[in-house]
C-alpha positions in Angstrom: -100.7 -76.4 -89.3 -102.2 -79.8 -90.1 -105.0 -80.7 -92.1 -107.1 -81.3 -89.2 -106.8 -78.2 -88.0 -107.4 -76.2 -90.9 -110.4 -78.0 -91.3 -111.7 -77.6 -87.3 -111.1 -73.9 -87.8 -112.7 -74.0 -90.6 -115.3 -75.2 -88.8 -115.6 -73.1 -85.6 -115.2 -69.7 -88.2 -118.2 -70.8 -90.2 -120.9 -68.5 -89.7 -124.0 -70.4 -87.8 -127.2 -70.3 -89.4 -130.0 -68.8 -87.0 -132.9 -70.9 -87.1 -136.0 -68.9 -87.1 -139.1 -69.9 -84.9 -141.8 -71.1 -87.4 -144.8 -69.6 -86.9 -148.0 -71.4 -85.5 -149.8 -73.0 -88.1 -152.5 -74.4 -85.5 -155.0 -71.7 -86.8 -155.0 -73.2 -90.7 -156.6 -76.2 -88.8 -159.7 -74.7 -87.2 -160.2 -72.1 -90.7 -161.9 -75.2 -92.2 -163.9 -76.4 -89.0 -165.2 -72.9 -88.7 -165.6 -71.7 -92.5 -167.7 -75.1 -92.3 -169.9 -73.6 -89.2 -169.9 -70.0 -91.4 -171.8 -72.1 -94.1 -174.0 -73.8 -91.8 -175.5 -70.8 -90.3 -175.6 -68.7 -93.5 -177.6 -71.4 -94.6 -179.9 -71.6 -92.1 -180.5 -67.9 -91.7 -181.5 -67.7 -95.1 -183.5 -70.3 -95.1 -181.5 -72.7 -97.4 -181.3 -75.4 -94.7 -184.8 -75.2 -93.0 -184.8 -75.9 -89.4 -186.9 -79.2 -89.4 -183.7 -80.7 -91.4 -180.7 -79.2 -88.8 -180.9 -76.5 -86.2 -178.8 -73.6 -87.2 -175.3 -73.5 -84.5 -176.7 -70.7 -82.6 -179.7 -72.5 -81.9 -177.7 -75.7 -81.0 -175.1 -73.6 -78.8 -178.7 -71.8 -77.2 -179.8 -74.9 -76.4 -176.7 -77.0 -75.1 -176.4 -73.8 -72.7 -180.4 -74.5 -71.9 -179.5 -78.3 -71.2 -176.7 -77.7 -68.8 -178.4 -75.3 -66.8 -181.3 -77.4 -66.1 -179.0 -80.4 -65.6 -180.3 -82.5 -68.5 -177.2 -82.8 -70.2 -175.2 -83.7 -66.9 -177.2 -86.4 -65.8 -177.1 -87.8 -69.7 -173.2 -87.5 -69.5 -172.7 -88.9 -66.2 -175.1 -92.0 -67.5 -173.4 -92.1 -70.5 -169.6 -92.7 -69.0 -170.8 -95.0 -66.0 -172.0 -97.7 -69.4 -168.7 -96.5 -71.2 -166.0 -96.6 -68.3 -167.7 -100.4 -67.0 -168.0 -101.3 -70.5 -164.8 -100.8 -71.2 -163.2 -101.9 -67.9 -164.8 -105.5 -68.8 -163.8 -105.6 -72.4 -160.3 -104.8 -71.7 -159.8 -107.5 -69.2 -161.6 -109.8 -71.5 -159.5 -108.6 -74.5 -155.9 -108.7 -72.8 -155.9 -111.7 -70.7 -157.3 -113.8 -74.4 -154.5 -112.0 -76.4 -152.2 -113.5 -73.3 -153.7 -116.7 -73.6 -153.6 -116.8 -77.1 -150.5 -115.3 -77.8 -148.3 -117.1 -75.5 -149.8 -120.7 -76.0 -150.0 -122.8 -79.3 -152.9 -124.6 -77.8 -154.2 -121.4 -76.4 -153.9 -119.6 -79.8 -156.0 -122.5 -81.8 -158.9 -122.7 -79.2 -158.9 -118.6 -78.6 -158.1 -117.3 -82.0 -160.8 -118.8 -84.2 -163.6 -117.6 -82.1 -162.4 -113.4 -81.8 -161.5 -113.7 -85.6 -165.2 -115.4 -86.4 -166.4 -112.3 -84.0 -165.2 -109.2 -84.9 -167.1 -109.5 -88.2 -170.6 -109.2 -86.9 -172.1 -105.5 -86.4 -173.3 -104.2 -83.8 -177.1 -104.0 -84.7 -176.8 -107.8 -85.4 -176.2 -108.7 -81.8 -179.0 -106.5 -79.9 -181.5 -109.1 -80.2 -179.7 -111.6 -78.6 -178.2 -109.4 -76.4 -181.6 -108.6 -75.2 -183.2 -111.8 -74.7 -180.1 -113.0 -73.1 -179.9 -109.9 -70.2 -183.1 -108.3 -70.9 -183.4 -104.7 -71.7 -181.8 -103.1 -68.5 -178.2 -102.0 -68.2 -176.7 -105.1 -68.9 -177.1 -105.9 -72.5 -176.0 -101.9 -73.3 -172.5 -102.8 -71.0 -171.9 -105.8 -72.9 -172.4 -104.7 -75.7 -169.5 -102.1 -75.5 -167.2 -104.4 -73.8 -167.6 -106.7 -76.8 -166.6 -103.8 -79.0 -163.9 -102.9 -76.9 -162.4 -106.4 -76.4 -162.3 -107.2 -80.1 -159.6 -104.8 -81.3 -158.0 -105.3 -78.0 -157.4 -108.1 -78.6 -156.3 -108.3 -82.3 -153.2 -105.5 -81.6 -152.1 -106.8 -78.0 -151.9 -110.6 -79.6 -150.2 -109.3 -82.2 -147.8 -107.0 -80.1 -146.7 -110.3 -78.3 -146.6 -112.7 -81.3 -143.8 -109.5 -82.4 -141.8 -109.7 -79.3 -138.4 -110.1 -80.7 -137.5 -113.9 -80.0 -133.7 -112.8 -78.7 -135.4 -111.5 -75.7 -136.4 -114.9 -75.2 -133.6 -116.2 -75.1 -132.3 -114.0 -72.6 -135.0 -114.7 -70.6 -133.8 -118.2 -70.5 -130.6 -117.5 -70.0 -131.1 -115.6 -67.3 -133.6 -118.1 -65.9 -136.5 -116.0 -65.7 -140.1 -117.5 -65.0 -142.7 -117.4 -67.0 -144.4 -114.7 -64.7 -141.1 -112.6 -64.4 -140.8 -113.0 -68.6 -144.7 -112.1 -68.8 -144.3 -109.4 -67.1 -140.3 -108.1 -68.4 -140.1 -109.4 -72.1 -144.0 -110.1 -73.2 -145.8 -107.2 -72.3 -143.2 -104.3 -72.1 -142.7 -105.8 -75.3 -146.3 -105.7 -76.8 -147.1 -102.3 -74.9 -146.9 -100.3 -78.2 -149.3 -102.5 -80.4 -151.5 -103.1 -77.2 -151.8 -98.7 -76.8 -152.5 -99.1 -80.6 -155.9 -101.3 -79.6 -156.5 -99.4 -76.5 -156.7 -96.2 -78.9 -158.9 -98.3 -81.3 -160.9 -100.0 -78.7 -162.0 -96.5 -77.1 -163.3 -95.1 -80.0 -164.9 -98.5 -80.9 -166.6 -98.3 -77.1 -168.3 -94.6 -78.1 -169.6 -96.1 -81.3 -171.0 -99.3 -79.3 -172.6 -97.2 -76.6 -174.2 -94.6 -79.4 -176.2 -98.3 -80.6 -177.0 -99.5 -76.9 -178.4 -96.4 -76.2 -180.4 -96.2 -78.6 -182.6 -99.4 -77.5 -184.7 -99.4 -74.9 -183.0 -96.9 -72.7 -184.3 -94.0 -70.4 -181.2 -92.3 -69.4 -178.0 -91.4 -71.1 -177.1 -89.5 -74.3 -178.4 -91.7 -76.3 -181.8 -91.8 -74.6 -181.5 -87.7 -75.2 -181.1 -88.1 -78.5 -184.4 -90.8 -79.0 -186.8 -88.4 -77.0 -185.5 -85.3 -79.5 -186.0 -87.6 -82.5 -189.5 -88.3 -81.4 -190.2 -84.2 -81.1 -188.2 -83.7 -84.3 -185.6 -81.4 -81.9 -182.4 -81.5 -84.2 -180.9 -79.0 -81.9 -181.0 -81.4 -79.1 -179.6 -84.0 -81.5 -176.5 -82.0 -83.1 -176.1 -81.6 -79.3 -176.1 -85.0 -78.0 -173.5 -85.8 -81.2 -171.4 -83.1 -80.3 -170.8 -84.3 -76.5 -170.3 -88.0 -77.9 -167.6 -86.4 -80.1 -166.2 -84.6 -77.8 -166.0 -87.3 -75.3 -164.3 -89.6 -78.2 -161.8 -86.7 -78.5 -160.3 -86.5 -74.6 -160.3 -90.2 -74.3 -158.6 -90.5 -77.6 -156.0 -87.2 -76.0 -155.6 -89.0 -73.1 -154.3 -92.3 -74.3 -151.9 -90.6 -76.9 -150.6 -88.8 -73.5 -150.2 -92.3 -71.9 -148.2 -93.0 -75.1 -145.9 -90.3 -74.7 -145.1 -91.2 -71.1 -145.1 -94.6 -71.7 -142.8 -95.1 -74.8 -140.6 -92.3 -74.3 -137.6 -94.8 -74.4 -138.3 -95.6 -78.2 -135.7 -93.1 -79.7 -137.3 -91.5 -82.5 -140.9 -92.5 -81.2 -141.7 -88.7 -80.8 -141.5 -86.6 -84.0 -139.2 -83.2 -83.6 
């Protein structure tokens, strides 16, 4: 018998080794989370945290309930994600089509590039009273003011995605004669889709933050408008509750663009962790 054979049936004779399941581990995650909430309303049942400083989680969970029922809380969420979702809409038009025009043109980068870099440094806060006396204190100033956070980081990861588009694909794109639309839309951007769901991630979470400022000036609907009105009647409970939906909104957008991820770079080998 050869080598090779002694060594195959070596092989196949070898006793497997069974694999067995792991178990979940998803519960160690929510044991801090909810030792944290144990705390919270030991605390304020004994008095510890007093209920002028933070309503104890029954009394926020109580009063959420109270909200929905009367419709409060719907009609402060549905405000809420008609700013967000037309906020971000703008800002991520703005964002991608100057990371294109930056990333794809020398001239393009120079006039473009200066300007985002100059404006992603200045807060939020800073840019409300311009903001208002440019578009008044309507609805305007509180959309632009989350497409401006939203474009910013946008912007940064998508022209960065393109200026990391592998110059051999170029090349191939000349070789096969491709125009600049057909090597926009093959090479550039399935190219720069990673970094660019990178920003969108960023930019979404960026857009709750911006909206949490706008709404907190001069509005009389929305979340944040909730919040203002409970501040003014020292109503923490309605407070922690308005946080927790903002939060919790942050959370499925953020879910649902690591879902677009998964569907949309499943070709990367490797991209998804066994």
């Amino acid at each position: 018998m050869s080598l090779i054979a002694v060594q195959a049936s070596a092989v196949i004779d070898r006793p497997r080794r069974i694999r067995l399941p792991r178990p979940s581990t998803a519960w160690i995650r929510l044991a801090s989370p909810l030792a944290l909430v144990l705390i919270w309303q030991v605390a304020s049942a004994t008095g510890l945290l007093p209920e002028r400083l933070l309503a104890a989680p029954v009394t926020v969970l109580r009063t959420g309930w109270e909200l929905i029922q009367d419709g409060t809380l719907t009609d402060a969420v549905s405000v809420s994600l008609q700013r967000a979702a037309l906020g971000f809409a703008i800002g991520a038009v703005a964002g991608i089509g100057l990371a294109l025009a930056a990333g794809l043109s020398r001239v393009g980068e120079n006039v473009v590039d200066p300007i985002l870099q100059m404006l992603r440094t200045l807060p939020f806060y800073g840019l409300i009273p311009l903001f208002i006396l440019w578009f008044g204190i309507g609805e305007l100033p509180k959309v632009v003011l989350v497409a401006f956070g939203v474009a910013i980081p946008l912007y940064l990861n998508t022209f960065a995605g393109i200026r990391g588009v592998d110059g051999k694909l170029a090349e191939l794109a000349r070789v096969q004669q491709l125009g600049r639309a057909a090597l926009i839309r093959h090479i550039v951007l399935p190219g720069a889709l990673p970094q660019t769901l990178v920003g969108l991630r960023q930019s979404l979470g960026v857009a709750w933050l911006a909206l949490i400022v706008a709404e907190q000036v001069n509005a009389d609907a929305g979340l944040g408008f909730l919040i203002n009105d409970a501040r003014e009647f020292l109503r923490t409970d309605v407070i922690v509750v308005g946080l927790l939906v903002y939060s919790v909104l942050g959370l499925l957008t953020d879910a649902l663009v690591r879902l677009i991820e998964r569907r949309a770079l499943s070709w990367r080998r490797g991209f998804l962790a066994e």
